[in-house]
C-alpha positions as CSV (number, residue, x, y, z in Angstrom):
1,X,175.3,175.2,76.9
2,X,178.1,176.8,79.5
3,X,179.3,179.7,77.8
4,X,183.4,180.3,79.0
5,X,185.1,183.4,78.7
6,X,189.0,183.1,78.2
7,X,191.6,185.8,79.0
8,X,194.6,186.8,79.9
9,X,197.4,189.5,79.3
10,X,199.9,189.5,76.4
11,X,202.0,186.6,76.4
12,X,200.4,184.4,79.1
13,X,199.5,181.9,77.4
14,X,196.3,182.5,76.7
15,X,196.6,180.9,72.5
16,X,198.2,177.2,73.6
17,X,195.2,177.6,76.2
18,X,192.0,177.6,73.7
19,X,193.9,175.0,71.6
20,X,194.1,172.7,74.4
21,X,190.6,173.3,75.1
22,X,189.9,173.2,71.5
23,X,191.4,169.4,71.9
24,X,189.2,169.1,74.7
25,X,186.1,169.2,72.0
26,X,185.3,172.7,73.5
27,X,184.3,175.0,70.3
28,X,186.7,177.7,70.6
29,X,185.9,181.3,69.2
30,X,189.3,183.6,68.4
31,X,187.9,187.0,68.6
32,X,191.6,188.1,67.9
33,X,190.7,186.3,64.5
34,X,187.6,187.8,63.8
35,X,188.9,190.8,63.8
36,X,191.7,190.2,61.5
37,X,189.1,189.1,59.4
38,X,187.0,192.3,59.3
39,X,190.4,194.1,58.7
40,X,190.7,191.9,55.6
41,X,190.3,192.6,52.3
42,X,186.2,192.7,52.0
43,X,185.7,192.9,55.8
44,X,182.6,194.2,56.9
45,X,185.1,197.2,59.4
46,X,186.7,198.1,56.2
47,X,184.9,201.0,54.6
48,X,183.8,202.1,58.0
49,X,187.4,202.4,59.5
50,X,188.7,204.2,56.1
51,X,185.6,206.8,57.1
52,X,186.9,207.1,60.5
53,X,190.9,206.4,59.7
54,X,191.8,207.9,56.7
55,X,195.0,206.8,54.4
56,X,194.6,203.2,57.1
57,X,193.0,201.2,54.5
58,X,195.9,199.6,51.4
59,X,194.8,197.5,48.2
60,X,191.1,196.8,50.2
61,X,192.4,195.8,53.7
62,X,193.0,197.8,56.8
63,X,197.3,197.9,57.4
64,X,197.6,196.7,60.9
65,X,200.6,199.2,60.8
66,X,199.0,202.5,59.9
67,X,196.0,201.5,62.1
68,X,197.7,201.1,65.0
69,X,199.8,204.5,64.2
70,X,196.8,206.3,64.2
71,X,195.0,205.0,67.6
72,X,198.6,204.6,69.1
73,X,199.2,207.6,72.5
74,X,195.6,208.3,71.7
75,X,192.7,207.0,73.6
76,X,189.9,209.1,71.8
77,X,191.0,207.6,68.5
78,X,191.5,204.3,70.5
79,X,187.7,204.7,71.4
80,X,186.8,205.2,68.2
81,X,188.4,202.2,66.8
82,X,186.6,200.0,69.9
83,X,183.2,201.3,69.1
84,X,183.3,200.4,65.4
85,X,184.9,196.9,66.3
86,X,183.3,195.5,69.5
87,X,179.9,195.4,68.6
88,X,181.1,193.6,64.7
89,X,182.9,191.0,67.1
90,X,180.0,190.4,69.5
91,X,177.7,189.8,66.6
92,X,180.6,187.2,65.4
93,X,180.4,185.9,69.0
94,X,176.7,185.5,68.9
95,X,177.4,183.8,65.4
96,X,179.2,181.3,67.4
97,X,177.5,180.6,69.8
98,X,174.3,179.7,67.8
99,X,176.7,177.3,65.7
100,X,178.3,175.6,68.5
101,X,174.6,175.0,70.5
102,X,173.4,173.5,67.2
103,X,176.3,171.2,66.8
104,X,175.3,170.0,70.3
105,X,178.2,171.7,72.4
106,X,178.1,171.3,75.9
107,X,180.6,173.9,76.7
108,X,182.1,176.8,74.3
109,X,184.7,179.2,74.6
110,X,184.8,183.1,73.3
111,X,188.3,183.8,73.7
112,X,188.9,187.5,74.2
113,X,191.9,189.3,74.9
114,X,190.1,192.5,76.7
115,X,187.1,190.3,78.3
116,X,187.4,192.7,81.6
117,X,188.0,195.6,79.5
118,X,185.5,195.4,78.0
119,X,182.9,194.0,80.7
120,X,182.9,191.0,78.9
121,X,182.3,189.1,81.7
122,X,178.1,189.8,81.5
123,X,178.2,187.1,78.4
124,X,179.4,184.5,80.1
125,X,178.4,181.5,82.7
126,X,182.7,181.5,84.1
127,X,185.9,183.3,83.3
128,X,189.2,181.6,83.0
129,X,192.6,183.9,83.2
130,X,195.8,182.2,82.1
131,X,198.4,183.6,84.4
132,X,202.1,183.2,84.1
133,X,204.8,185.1,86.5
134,X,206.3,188.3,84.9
135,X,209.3,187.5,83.9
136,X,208.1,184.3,81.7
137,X,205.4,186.7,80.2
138,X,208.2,189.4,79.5
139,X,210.2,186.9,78.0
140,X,207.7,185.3,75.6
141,X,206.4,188.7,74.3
142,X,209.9,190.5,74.0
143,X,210.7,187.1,71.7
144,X,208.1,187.9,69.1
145,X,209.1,189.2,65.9
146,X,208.9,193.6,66.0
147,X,208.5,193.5,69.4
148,X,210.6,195.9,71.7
149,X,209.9,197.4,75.4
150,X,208.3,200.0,74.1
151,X,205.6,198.3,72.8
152,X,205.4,195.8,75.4
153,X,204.8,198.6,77.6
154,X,202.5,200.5,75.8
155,X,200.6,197.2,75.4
156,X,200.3,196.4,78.8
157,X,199.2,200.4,79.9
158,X,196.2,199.4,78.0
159,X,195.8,196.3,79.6
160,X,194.1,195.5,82.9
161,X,196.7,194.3,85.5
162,X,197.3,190.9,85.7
163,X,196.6,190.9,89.6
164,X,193.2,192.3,88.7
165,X,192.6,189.8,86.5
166,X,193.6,186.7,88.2
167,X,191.1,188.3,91.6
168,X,188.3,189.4,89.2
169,X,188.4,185.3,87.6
170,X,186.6,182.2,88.4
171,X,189.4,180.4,87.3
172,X,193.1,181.2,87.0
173,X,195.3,178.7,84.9
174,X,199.0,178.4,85.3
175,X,200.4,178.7,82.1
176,X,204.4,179.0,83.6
177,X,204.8,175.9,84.9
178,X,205.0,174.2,81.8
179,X,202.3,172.8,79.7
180,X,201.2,169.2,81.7
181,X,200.3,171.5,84.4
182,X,198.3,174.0,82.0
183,X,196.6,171.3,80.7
184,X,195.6,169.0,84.3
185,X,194.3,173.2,85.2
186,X,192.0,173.0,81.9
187,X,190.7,169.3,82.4
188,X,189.6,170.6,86.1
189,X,188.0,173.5,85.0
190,X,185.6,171.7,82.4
191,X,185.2,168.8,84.5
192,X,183.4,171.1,87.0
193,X,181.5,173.6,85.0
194,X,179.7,170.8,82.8
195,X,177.9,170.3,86.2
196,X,176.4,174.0,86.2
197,X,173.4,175.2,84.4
198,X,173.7,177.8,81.6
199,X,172.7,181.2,82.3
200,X,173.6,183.5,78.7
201,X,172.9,180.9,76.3
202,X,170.6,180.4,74.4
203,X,169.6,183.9,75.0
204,X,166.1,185.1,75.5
205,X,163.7,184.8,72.8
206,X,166.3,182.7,71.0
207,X,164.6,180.0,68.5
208,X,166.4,177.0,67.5
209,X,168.3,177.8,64.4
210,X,168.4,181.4,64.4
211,X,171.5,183.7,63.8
212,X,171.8,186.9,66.1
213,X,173.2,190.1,64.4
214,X,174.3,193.3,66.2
């Protein structure tokens, strides 16, 4: 199974991306989701985050708010927060990836916002970087709900430049040009990695039907 890694920066595109490949019949794991749901009410981050946050965690569930006040301007607490989260969402990942070889997948897709950031890039066979010029992206994000320049700029100072992204990719997907020309980009793309051999999955010592935990 060919194991693709999807990124890109805030507001390039990167959601109407997995859908389309999701419509493709690619499995498609959100880590952006699995996160929310280890924030939720009974997530396995929960009591750990309260330990490391405290006051963060309201009526069982991390607030995205408060979290996000306490880690915000400050990259130790930042650090903290990313080693009690990226190993839970690599052992979702892992999850995944046993589901979607047992279902037969030819390709899936982790989709994760920091996959250079976080040297992502090691678990998978090819990377794909939805790319968009910075005017459309500034546009897009600025147009979200409680979204201001502020925050778009903070958000992007923790983000790895898109230039560095789109040279450090396999693939980079125009997602600016309107979607037709997203989705001809996508249907390349898996057209010529079904041709390649797997290399991460399944990993070694795997056994058909087991379920990996960190």
């Amino acid at each position: 199974m060919i194991v693709l890694g999807l990124t890109g920066s805030i507001g390039m595109g990167k959601s109407t991306a997995a859908r389309m490949l999701k419509a493709m019949g690619a499995p498609v794991c959100d880590s952006d989701a699995v996160v929310h749901g280890l924030l939720g009410r009974g997530g396995r981050a929960v009591p750990v985050i309260e330990a490391a946050f405290p006051g963060v965690v309201i009526d069982g569930a991390v607030s995205r708010p408060a979290l996000g006040a306490a880690v915000f301007r400050d990259p130790d607490a930042l650090k903290r927060l990313e080693a009690i989260l990226h190993p839970m969402v690599q052992a979702a990942q892992r999850d995944f990836l046993a589901r979607a070889a047992r279902g037969g997948a030819g390709i899936a897709v982790l989709d994760i916002p920091l996959l250079f950031e976080t040297r992502g890039e090691r678990r998978v066979d090819a990377t794909v970087v939805v790319s968009a010029p910075f005017a459309v992206q500034r546009a897009r994000v600025l147009a979200r709900p409680g979204m201001t320049a502020e925050k778009f700029a903070g958000i992007l100072a923790r983000q790895m430049p898109d230039v560095e992204k789109r040279r450090r990719a396999d693939y980079v997907v125009p997602t600016g040009a309107g979607r037709l020309v997203t989705r001809r980009a996508l249907q390349g793309i898996v057209r010529d990695v079904v041709r390649r051999p797997g290399r991460h999955w399944p990993p070694r010592g795997y056994q058909p039907g087991q379920i990996h935990h960190a």
